[in-house]
DOLUMPA-281891 format. One record per residue (C-alpha): residue in three letters; chain; x, z, y. Coordinates in Angstrom, 3 decimals. Last residue first. Layout:
BEGIN
['ALA'; 'A'; [X; Z; Y]] ...
END
This chain:
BEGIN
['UNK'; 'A'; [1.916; -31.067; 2.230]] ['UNK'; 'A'; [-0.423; -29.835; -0.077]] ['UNK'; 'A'; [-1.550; -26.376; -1.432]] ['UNK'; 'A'; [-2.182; -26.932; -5.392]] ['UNK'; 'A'; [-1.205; -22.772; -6.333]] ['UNK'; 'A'; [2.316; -24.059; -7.131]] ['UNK'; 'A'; [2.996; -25.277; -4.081]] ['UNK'; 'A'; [1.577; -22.063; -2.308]] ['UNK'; 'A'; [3.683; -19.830; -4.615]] ['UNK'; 'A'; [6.593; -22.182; -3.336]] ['UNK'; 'A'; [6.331; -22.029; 0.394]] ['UNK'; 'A'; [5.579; -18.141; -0.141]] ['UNK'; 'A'; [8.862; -17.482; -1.616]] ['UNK'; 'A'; [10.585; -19.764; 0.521]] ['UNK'; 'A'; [9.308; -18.127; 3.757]] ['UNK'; 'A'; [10.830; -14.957; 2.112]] ['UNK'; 'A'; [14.046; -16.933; 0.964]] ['UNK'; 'A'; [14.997; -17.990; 4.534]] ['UNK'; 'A'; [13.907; -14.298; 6.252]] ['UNK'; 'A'; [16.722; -12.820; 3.991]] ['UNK'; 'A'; [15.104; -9.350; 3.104]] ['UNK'; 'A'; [16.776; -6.636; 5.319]] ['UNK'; 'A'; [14.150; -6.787; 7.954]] ['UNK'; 'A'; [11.385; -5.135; 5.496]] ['UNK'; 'A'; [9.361; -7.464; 2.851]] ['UNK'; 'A'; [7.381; -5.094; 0.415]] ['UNK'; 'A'; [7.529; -3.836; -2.916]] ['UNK'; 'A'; [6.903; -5.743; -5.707]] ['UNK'; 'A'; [7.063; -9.151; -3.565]] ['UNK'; 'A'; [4.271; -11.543; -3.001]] ['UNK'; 'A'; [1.397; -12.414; -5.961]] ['UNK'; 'A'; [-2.267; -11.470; -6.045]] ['UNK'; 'A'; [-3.567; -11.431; -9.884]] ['UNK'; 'A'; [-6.970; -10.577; -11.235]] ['UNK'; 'A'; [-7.494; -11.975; -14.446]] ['UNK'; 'A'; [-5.387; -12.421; -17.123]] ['UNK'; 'A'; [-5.518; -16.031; -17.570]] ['UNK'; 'A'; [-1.810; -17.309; -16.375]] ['UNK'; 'A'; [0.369; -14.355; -15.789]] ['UNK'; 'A'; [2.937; -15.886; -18.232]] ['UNK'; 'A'; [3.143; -19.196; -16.180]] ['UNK'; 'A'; [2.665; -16.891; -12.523]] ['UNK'; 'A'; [6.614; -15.025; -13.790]] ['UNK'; 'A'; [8.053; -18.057; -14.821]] ['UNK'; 'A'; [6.871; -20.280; -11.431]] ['UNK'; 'A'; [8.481; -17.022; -9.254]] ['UNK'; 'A'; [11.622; -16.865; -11.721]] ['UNK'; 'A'; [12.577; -21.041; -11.870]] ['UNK'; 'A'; [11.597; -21.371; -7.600]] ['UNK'; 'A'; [13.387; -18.410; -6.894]] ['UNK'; 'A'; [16.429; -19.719; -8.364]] ['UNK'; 'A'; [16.172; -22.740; -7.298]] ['UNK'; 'A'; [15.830; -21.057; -3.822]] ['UNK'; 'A'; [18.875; -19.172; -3.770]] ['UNK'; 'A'; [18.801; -15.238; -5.252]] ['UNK'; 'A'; [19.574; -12.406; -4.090]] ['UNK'; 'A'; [17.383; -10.454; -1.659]] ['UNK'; 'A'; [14.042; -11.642; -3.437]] ['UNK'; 'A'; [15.875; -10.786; -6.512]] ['UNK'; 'A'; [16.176; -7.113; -5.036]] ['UNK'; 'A'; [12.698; -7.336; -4.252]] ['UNK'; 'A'; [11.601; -7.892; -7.490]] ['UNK'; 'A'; [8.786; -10.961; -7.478]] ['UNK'; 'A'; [6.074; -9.880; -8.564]] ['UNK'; 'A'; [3.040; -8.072; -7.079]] ['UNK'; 'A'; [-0.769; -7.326; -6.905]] ['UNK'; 'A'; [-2.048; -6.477; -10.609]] ['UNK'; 'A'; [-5.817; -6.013; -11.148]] ['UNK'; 'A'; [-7.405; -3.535; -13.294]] ['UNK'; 'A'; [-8.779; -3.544; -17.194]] ['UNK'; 'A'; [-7.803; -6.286; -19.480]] ['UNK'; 'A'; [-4.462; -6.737; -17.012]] ['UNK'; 'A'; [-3.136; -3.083; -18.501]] ['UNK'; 'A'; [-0.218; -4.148; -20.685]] ['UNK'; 'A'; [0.455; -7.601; -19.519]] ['UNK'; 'A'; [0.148; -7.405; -16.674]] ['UNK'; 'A'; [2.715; -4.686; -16.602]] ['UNK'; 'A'; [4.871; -6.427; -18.837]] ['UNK'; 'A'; [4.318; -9.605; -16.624]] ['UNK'; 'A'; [5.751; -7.785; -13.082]] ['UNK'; 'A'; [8.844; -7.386; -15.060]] ['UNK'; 'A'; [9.301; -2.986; -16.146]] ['UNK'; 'A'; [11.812; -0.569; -14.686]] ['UNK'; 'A'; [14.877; -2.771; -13.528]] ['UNK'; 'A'; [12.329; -5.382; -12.719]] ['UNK'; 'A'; [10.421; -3.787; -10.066]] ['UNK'; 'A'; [7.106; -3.657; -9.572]] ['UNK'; 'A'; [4.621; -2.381; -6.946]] ['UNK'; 'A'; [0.735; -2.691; -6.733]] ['UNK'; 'A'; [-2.259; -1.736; -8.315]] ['UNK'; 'A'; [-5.653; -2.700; -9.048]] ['UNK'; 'A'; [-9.214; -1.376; -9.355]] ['UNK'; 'A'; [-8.567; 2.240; -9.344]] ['UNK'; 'A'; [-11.132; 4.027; -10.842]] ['UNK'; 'A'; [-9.530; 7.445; -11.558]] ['UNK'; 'A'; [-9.279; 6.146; -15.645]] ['UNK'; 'A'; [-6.558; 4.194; -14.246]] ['UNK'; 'A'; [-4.297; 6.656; -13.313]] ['UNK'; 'A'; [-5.012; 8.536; -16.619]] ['UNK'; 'A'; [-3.416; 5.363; -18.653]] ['UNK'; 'A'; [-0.809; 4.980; -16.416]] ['UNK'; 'A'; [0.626; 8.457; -16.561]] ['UNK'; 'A'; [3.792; 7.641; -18.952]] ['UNK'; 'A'; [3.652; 4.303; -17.988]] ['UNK'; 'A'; [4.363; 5.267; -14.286]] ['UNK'; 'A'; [8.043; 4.087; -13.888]] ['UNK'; 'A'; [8.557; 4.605; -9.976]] ['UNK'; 'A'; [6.764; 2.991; -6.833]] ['UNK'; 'A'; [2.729; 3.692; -5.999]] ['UNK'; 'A'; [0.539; 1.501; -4.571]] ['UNK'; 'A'; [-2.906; 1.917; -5.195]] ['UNK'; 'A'; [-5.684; -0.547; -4.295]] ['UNK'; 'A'; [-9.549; 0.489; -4.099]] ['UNK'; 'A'; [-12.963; -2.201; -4.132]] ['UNK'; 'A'; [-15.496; -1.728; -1.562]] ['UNK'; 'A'; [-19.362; -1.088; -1.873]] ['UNK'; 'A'; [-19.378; 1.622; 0.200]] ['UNK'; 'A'; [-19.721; 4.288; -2.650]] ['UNK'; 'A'; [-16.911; 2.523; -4.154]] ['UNK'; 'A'; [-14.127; 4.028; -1.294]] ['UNK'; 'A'; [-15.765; 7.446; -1.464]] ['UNK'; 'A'; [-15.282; 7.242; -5.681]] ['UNK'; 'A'; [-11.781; 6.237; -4.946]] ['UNK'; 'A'; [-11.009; 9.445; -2.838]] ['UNK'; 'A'; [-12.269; 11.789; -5.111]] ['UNK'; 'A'; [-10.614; 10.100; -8.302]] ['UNK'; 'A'; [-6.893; 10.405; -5.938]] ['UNK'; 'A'; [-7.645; 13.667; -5.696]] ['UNK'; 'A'; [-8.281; 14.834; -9.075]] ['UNK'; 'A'; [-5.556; 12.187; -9.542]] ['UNK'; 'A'; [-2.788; 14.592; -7.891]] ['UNK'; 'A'; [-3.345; 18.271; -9.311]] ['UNK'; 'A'; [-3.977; 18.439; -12.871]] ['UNK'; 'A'; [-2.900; 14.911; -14.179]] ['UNK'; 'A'; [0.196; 14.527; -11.776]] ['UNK'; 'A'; [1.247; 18.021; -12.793]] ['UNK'; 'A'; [0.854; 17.403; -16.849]] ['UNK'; 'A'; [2.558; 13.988; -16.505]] ['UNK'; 'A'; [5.648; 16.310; -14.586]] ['UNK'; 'A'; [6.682; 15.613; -11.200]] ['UNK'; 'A'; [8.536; 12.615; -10.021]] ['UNK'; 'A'; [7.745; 10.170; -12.580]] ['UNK'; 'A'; [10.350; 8.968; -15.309]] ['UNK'; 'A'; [13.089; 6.402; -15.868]] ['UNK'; 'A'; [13.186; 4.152; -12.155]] ['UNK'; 'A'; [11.462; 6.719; -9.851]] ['UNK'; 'A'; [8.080; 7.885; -9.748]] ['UNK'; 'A'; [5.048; 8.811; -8.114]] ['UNK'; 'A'; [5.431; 6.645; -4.515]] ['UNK'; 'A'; [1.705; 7.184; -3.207]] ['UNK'; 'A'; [0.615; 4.501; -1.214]] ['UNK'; 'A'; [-3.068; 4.032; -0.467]] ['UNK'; 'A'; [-5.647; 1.272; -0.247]] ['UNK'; 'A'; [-8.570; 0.014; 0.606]] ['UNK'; 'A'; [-9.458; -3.543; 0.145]] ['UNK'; 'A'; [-11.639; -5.777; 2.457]] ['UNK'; 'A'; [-11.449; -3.943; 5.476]] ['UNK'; 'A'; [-12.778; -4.552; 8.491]] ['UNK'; 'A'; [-15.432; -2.509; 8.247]] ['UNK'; 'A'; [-13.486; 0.525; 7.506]] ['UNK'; 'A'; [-13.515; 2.268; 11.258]] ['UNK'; 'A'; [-16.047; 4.801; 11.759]] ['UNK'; 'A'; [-17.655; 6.230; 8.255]] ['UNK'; 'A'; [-14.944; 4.937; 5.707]] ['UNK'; 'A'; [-12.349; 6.672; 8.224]] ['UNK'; 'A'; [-14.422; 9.458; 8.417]] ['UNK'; 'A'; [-14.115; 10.331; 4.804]] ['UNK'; 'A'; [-11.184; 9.358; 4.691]] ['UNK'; 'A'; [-9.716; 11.923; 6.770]] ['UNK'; 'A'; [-11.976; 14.793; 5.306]] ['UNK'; 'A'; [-9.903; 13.583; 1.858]] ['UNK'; 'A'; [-6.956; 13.785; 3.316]] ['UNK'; 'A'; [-8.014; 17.365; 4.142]] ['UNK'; 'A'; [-9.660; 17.967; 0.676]] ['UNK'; 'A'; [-6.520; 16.745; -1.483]] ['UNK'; 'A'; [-3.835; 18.377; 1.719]] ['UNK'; 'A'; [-5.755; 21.982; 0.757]] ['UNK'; 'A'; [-5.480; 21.116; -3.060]] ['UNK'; 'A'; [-2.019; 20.014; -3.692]] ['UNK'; 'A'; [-0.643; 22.923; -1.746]] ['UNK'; 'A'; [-3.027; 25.140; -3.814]] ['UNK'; 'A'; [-1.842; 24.357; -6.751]] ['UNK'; 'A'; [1.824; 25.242; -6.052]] ['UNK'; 'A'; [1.046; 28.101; -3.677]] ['UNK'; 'A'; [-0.436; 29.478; -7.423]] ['UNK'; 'A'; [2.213; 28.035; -9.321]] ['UNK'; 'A'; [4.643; 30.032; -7.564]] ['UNK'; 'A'; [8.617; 30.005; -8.877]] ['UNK'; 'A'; [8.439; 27.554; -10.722]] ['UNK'; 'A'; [5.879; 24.728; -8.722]] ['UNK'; 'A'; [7.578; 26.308; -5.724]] ['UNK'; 'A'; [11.333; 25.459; -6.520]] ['UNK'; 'A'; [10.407; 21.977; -7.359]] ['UNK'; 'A'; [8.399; 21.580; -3.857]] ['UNK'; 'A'; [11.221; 22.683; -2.229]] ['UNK'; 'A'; [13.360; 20.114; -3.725]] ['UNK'; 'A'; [10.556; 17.505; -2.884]] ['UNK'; 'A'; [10.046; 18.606; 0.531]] ['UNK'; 'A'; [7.208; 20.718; 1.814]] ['UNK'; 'A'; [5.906; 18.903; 5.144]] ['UNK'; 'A'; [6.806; 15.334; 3.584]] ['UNK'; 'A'; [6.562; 16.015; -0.030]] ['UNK'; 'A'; [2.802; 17.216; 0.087]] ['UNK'; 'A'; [1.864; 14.416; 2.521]] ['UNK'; 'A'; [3.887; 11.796; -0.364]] ['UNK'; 'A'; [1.568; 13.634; -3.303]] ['UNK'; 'A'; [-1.901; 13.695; -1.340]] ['UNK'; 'A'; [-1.480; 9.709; -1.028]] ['UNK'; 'A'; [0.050; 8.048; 2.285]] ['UNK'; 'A'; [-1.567; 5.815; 4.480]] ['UNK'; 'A'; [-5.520; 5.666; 5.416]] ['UNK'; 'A'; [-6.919; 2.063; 5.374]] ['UNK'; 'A'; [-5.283; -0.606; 3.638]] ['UNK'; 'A'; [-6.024; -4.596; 3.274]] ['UNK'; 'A'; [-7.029; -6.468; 6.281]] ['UNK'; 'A'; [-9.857; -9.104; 7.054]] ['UNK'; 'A'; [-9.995; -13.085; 7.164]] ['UNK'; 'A'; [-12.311; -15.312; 6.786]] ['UNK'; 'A'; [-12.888; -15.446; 10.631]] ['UNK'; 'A'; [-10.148; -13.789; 12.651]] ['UNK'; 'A'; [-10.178; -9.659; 12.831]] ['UNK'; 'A'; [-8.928; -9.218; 16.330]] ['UNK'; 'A'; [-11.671; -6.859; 17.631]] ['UNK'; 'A'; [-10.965; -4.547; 14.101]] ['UNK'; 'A'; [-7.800; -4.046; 14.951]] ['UNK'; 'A'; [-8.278; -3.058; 18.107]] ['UNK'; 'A'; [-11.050; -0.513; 17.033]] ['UNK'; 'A'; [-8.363; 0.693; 13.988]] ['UNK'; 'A'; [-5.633; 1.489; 16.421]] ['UNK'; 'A'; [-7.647; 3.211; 18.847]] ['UNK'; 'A'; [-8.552; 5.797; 16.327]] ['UNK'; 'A'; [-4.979; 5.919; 14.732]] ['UNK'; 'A'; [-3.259; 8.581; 16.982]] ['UNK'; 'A'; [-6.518; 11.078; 18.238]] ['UNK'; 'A'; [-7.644; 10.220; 14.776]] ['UNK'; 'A'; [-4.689; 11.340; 12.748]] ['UNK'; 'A'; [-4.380; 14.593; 14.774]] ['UNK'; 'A'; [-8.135; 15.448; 14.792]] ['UNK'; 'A'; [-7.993; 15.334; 10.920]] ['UNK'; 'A'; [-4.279; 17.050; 10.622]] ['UNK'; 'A'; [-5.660; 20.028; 13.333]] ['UNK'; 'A'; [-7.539; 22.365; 10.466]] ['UNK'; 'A'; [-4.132; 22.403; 8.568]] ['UNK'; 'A'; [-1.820; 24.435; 11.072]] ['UNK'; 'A'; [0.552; 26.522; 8.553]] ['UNK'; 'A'; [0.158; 30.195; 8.915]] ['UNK'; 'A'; [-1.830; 30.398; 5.227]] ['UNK'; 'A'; [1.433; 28.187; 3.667]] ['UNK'; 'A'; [4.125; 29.804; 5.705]] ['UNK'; 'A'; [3.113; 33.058; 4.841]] ['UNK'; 'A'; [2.426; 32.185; 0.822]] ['UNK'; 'A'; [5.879; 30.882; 0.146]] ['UNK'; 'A'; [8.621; 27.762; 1.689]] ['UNK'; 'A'; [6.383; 25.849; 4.255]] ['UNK'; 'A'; [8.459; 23.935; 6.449]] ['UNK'; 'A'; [10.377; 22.580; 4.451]] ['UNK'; 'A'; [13.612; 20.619; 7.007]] ['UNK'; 'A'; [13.589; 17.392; 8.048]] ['UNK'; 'A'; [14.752; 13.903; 6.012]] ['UNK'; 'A'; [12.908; 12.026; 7.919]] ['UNK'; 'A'; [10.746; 9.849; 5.506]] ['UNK'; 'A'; [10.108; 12.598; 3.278]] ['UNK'; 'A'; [10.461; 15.967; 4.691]] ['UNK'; 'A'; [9.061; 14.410; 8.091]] ['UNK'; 'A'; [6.047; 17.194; 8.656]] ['UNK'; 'A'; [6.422; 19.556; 11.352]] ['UNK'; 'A'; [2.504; 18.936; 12.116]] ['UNK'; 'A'; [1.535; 16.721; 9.643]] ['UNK'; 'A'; [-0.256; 13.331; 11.823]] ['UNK'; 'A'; [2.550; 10.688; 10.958]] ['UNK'; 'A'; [2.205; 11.975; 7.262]] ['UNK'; 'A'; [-1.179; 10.764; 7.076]] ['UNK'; 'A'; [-0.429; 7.147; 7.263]] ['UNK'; 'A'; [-2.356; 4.287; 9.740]] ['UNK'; 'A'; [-2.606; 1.162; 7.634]] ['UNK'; 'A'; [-2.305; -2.409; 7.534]] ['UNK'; 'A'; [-2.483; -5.290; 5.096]] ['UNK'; 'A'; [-3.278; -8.856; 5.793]] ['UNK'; 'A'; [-6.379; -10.718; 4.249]] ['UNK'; 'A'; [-6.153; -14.848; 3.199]] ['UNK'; 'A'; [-2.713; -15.206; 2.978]] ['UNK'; 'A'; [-1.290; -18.520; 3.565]] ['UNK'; 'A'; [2.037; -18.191; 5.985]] ['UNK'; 'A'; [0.042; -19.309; 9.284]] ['UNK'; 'A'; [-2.586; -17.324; 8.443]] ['UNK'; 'A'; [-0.676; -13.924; 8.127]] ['UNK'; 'A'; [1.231; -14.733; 11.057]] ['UNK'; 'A'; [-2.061; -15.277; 12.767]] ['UNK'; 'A'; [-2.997; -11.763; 11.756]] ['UNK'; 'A'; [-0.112; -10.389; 13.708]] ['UNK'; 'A'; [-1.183; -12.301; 16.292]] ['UNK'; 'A'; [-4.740; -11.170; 16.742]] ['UNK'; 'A'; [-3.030; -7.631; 15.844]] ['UNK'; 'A'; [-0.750; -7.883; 19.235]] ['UNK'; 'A'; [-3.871; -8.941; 21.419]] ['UNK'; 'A'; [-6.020; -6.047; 20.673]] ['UNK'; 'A'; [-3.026; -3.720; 21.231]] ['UNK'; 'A'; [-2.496; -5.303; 24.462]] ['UNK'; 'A'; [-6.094; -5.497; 25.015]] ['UNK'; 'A'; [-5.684; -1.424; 24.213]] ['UNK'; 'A'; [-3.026; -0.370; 26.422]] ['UNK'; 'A'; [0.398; -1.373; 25.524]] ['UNK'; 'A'; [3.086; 0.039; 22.264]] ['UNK'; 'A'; [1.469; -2.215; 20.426]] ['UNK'; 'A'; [2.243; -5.034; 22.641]] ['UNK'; 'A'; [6.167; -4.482; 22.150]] ['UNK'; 'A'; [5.610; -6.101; 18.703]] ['UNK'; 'A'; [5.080; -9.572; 19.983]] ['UNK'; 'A'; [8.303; -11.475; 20.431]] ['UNK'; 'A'; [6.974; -14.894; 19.646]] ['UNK'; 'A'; [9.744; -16.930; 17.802]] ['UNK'; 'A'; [7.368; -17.090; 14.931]] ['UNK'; 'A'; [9.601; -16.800; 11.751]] ['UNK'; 'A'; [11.532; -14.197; 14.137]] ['UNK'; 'A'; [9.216; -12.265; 15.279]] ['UNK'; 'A'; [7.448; -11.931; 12.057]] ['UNK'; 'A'; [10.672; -10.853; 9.899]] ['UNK'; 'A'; [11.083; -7.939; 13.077]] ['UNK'; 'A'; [7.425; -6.894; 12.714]] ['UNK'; 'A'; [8.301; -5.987; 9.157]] ['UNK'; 'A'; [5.901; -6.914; 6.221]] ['UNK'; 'A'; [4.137; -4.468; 3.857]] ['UNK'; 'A'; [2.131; -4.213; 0.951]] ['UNK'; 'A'; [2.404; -7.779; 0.710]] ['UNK'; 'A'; [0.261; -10.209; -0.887]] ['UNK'; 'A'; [-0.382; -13.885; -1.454]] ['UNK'; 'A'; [-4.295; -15.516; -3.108]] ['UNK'; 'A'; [-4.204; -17.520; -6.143]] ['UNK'; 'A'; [-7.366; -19.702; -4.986]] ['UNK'; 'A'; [-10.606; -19.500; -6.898]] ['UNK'; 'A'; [-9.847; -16.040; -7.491]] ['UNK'; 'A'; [-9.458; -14.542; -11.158]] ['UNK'; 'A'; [-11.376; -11.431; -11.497]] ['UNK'; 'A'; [-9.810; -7.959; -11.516]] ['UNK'; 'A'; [-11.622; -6.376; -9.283]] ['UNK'; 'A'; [-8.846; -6.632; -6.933]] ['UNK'; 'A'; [-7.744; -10.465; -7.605]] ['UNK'; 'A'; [-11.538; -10.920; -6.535]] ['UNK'; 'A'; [-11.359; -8.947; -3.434]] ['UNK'; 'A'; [-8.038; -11.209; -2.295]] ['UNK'; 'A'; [-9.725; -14.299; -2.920]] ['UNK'; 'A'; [-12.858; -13.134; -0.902]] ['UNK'; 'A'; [-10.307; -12.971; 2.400]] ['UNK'; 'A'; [-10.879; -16.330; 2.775]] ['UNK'; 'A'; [-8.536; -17.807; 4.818]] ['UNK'; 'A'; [-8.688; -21.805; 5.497]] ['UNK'; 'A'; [-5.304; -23.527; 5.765]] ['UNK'; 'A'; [-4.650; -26.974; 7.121]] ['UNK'; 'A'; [-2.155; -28.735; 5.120]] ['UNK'; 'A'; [1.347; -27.462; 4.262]] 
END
């Protein structure tokens, strides 16, 4: 490929929804591991250093970004990491709030300090290595729903909505003002570098969402609406990722303010169905299935990746990469493939 030039304006225009002058990549999400070995440098132990190491591990870890064509590269600190006894969702730990006790005895005042005390240094190095024309996608990790699920449980959380709607409610609530409290300050002290805020929240799985329409309506997007509203008051357009069939709730997510979204995956909707169906009003970030990504040989990637931009072709805001993310278990060959061919197809030259 020729010289490339980042310019992480590509990136904010797929966000609001505008067509960029150049089709810009995206990942929500790229291992360390696939890095290391595209690269052959063995960086990731420098985030684990003082803070020039840490400096020095995100100016290379934004040179990978380079090097492969995208013009921002994402990265966020999650909530879920600061939840004392939290790790319901990604660890696979015990509730620990089950009724009212647990709920008023639970530690919430010390989340805020907790996320800063581990992110704060995090954010200043990465803002030191930001090269020019470049900047990151991301912000504060996890939406109110996942920090809910990871110090509740989602079983737990079932049994509560029935058997409490009160504790219900106001689980959703207290983590709603604390995360937002968290990015509150975040958009105060450290989101400069940023081009694109963002958040994950996984709402759904392949047929339905997680929780009922009705429960994602009363108690999640009030959140979610507070949060995007900080995130335009500073001038800054606001990505959600969420996983799961979301049709049902689309609609309502929208009318929160998001200004794009990410995640497909074929089995529940193509990445052009949901262009197709809501590309008049937010951006789409996505596209390839990950599970193809896994699968297929490069003809094969070449026929569904050129299919899949050919119908997306004038409907605005599009940033293409995988509809989930691109973790060690993805064949490193057909990820560099995936990105040698959008870049072919987007007029990048040999």
């Amino acid at each position: 490929m020729t010289s490339f030039m980042p310019d992480c304006e590509n990136i904010v225009a797929a966000a609001r929804n505008i067509k960029a002058p150049r089709l810009p990549l995206y990942e929500h999400l790229i291992s360390v591991g696939q890095m290391e070995k595209i690269t052959g440098d063995n960086f990731g132990a420098l985030f684990y250093g003082d803070h020039n190491d840490r400096v020095e591990f995100f100016r290379r870890y934004f040179a990978f970004f380079a090097r492969m064509g995208y013009d921002a590269a994402p990265y966020e600190c999650c909530i879920g990491g600061a939840l004392p006894y939290g790790g319901c969702l990604g660890g696979h730990k015990e509730s620990v709030i089950h009724d009212r006790a647990d709920f008023e005895r639970y530690p919430w005042d010390e989340i805020p300090e907790r996320f800063f005390a581990a992110s704060g240094d995090i954010f200043a190095a990465l803002a030191e290595a930001v090269p020019s024309g470049m900047a990151a996608v991301g912000g504060v990790g996890n939406g109110v729903f996942e920090c809910v699920e990871d110090i509740v449980g989602y079983v737990n959380l079932c049994y509560i909505s029935d058997d409490d709607p009160e504790l219900y409610a106001d689980l959703f609530r207290r983590v709603g003002d604390i995360s937002h409290r968290i990015w509150e300050r975040f958009m105060r002290e450290y989101s400069s570098p940023f081009c694109v805020l963002r958040f994950g929240d996984d709402l759904g799985y392949k047929s339905n969402t997680l929780i009922s329409a009705r429960d994602i309506k009363e108690h999640v997007l009030p959140v979610y609406r507070r949060i995007i509203s900080l995130v335009h008051s500073y001038g800054k357009p606001f990505l959600l990722h969420s996983c799961g069939n979301l049709f049902g709730v689309m609609d309502d997510i929208i009318a929160t303010g998001i200004d794009a979204k990410h995640s497909n995956e074929d089995q529940i909707a193509p990445f052009p169905v949901w262009v197709e169906r809501y590309g008049d009003r937010i951006g789409n970030f996505g596209g390839i299935d990950t599970d193809a990504l896994c699968r297929l040989d490069r003809q094969q990637l070449r026929e569904y990746i050129v299919d899949v931009l050919k119908k997306c072709e004038g409907r605005g805001g599009i940033a293409f990469g995988s509809g989930n993310s691109i973790p060690d278990y993805v064949p490193t060959e057909n990820y560099i493939a995936m990105t040698e061919i959008v870049r072919e197809y987007r007029g990048d030259t040999k």
